[in-house]
N, C-alpha and C positions, 0 to 999 in steps of 0.2 A: 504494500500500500504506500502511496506517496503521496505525502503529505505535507501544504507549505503552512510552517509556523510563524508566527509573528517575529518580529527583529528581536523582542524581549527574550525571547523565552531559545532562538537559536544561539545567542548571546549567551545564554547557563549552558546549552548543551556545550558547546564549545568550549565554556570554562570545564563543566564538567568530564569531556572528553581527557583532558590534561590530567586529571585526578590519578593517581594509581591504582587504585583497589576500588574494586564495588562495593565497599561497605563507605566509603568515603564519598560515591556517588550518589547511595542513596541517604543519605545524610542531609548531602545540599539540595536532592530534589524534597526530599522532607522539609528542611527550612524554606525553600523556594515555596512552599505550598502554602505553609504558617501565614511567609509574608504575603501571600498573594492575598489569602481567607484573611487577613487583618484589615489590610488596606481596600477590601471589599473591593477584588478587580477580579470578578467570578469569570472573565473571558477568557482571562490568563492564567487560572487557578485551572479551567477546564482545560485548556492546552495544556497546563502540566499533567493532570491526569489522564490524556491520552495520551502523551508520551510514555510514561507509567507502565502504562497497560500493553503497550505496543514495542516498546524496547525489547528487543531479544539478546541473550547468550548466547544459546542456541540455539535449535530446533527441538529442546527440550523444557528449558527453562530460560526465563524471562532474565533481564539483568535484576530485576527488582526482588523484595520477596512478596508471599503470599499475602501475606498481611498486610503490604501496602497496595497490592494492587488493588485488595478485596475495599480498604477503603476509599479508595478514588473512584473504583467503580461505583462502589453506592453513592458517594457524593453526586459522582457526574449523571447518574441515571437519575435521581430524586432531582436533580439542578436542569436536565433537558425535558423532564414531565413538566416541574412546573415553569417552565417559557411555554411551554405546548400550554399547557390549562391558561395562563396567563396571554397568550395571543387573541386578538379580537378574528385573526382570521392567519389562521397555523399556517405555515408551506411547506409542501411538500420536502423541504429540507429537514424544519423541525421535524417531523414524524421520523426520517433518515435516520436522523441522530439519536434518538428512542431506541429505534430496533438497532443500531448500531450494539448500544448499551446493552441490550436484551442477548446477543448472538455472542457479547463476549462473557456472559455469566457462566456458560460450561466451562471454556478451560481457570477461570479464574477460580469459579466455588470447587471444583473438583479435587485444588493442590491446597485448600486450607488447612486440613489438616499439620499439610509441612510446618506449622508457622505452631511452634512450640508456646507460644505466649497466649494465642486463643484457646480459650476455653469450648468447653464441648457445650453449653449453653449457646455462646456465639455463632458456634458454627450451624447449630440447628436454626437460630435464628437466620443466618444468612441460608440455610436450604430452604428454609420455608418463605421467604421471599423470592428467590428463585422459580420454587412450586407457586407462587403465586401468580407473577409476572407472567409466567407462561400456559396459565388455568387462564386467567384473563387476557391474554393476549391471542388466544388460540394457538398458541404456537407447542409443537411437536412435542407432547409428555413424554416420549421415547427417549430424547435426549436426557429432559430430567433425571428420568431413573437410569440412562448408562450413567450418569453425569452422579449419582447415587452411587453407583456402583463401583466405581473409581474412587471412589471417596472413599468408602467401605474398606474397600484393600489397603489404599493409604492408611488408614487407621488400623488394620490388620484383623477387622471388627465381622470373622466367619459368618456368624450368623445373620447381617447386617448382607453382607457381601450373595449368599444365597437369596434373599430374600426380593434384593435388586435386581439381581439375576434373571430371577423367576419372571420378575412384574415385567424385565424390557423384553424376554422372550417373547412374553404374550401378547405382547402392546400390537395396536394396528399397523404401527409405522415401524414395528420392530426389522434393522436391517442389519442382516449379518457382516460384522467384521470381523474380521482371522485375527487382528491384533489384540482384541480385545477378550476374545475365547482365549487365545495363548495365556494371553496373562493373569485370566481368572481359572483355566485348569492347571497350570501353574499353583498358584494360592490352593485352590483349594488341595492341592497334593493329589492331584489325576495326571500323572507325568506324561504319562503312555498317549493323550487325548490334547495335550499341550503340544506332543513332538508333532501327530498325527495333522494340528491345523497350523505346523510351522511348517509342513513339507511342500508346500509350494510356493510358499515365501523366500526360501532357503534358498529355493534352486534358479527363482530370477528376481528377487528384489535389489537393491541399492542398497549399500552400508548403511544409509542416514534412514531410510525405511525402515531396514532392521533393528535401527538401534535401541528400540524402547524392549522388544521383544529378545535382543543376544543374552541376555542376564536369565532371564525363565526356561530359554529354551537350551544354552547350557547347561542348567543347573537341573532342569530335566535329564539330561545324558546322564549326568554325573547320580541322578537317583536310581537308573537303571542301569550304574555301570556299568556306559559306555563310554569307556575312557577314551578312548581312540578319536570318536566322534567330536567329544567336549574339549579336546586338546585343539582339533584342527579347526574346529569353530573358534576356539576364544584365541588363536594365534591370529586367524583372520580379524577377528572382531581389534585388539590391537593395536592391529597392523594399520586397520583404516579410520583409528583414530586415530595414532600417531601419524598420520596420511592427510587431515583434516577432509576425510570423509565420514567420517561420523561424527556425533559430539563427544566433545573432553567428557562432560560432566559424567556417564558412563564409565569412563575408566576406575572410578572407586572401586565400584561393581566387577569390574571384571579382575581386577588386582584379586578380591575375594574371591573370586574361581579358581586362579592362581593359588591362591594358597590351599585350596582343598583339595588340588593337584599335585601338592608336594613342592610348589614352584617360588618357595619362601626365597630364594634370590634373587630369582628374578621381580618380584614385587618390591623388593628394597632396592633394586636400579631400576627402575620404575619410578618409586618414591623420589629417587633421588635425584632423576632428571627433570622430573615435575610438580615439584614438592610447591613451586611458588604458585604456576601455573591456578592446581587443584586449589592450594587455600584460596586465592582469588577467586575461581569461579563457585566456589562453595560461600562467601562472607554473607551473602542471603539470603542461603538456601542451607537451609540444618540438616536436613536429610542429603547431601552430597558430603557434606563432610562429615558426616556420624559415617556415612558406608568411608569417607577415606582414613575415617580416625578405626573404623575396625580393622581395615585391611592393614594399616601400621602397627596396628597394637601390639605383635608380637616385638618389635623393637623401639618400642617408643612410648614409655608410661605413661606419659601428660596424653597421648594420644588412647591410650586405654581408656584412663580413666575420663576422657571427654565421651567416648563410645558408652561408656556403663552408663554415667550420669544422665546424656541426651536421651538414651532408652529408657532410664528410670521417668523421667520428666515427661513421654512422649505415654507409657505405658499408662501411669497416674490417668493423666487426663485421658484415656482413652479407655481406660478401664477395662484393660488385659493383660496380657504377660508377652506380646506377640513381638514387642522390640529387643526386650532383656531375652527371648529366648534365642533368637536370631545373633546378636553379640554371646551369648553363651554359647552358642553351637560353634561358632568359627572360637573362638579362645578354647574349647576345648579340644578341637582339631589342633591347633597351636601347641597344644600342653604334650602332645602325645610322643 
């Protein structure tokens, strides 16, 4: 999407380009917001938040985290309704910018979870606006609940995740995607049914397609030890990050397959060639660097103990055991 911003606000990107680290950028788009919402210039407060929303890392993850994006979006969605109600006679633009707002609630409500600071109170509230939005706007329930459903797994929440499952199977608009059966027969521990809807993805996708799915569908091999298989997958998978054909933020993940491979050196010159890289692309996303602080933990304590803690804090409010089991299982691989 191309998009011309005002002189103001190209003027922060530009300061903010020069920044080092992404937690430094989103910092100054946080205060750039402050001052916007203070000096009540909501034209330029709504160009920041769709900046916000629309910045990418990768084709995984946004530069921003969850938690910011989720509040710009609600600002900017409740600030284009009311210009729409407040128009003596709306155009065709305002309505534009509504459903703009509307089509970006799936990938935004889907990674809240990531955002260790929300509470599970919050996040229901932001689902059930979501289910609202789109009860009243007639727009497609299917997505909702994959959009549910996604959520569910991020949280690690079984019985949550079955449930969603069910409802978008049977939905009218329910449409089948391979990527999304992978990753939820994955979760649910159906290995055999996860390889099954990865074999033709395998055999002619694009690395950057693959990439949400190399982590489940690995780790599928490896539960039906097939070493062979899970070696020559995760050398490729890699190979086309370190290619920048896929994304970095993956290589956490796949460092961890490494090590259940027995391949504890090569993850430590991994670590060590891209130790700056990862922390960067992880400073506002918790969940990239809890998966880079487990795959370090065998050599690196402050890195353990951030894995144990972020699991403790992720489990609490999530009310499971699904993050602390997952750091138990790769440290007890570790110990052996």
């Amino acid at each position: 999407m191309t998009v011309s911003y005002s002189a103001p606000l190209r003027q922060m990107i530009l300061e903010w380009s020069l920044l080092e680290f992404n937690a430094d950028k989103q910092n100054a788009a946080i205060e750039a917001l402050a001052k916007a919402s203070d000096a009540e210039q909501h034209d330029l407060q709504a160009e920041i938040c769709h900046y916000v929303l629309h910045e990418q890392q990768d084709n995984l993850y946004s530069l921003f985290s969850a938690g910011l994006q989720m509040s710009c979006l609600d600002w900017l969605l409740h600030y284009r309704i009311s210009q729409l109600n407040a128009a003596e006679q709306p155009t065709p633009e305002m309505h534009q910018a509504v459903a703009d707002c509307l089509q970006l609630l799936p990938a935004v409500v889907e990674k809240l979870p990531f955002e260790a600071a929300l509470s599970k109170a919050e996040m229901e509230e932001y689902n059930n606006m979501m289910q609202f939005y789109y009860e009243n706007h007639g727009l497609d329930l299917s997505i909702w609940q994959q959009t549910m459903l996604r959520q569910s797994m991020h949280r690690g929440d079984i019985d949550a995740a079955k449930d969603y499952f069910s409802a978008w199977q049977k939905s009218e608009q329910y449409n089948e995607q391979p990527i999304d059966l992978i990753i939820y027969y994955h979760f649910m521990g159906q290995y055999r049914k996860a390889l099954a809807e990865a074999e033709s993805l395998l055999e002619s996708a694009e690395p950057d397609v693959l990439a949400p799915i190399y982590y489940p569908v690995i780790d599928s091999f490896l539960e039906n030890a097939d070493w062979e298989q899970a070696a020559q997958l995760l050398s490729s998978a890699i190979s086309a990050v370190e290619a920048e054909r896929a994304p970095w933020s993956i290589l956490p993940q796949l460092m961890q397959l490494q090590l259940r491979l027995g391949e504890s050196n090569a993850v430590f010159a991994l670590a060590e060639k891209h130790h700056k890289k990862l922390l960067n692309l992880s400073d506002n996303h918790t969940p990239i660097r809890l998966d880079y602080c487990l795959a370090t933990a065998h050599f690196d304590d402050k890195a353990k103990e951030f894995a144990e803690n972020a699991a403790q804090v992720y489990d609490e409010r999530n009310g499971n055991r699904y993050f602390s089991q997952r750091v138990r299982r790769l440290l007890d691989i570790k110990a052996q």
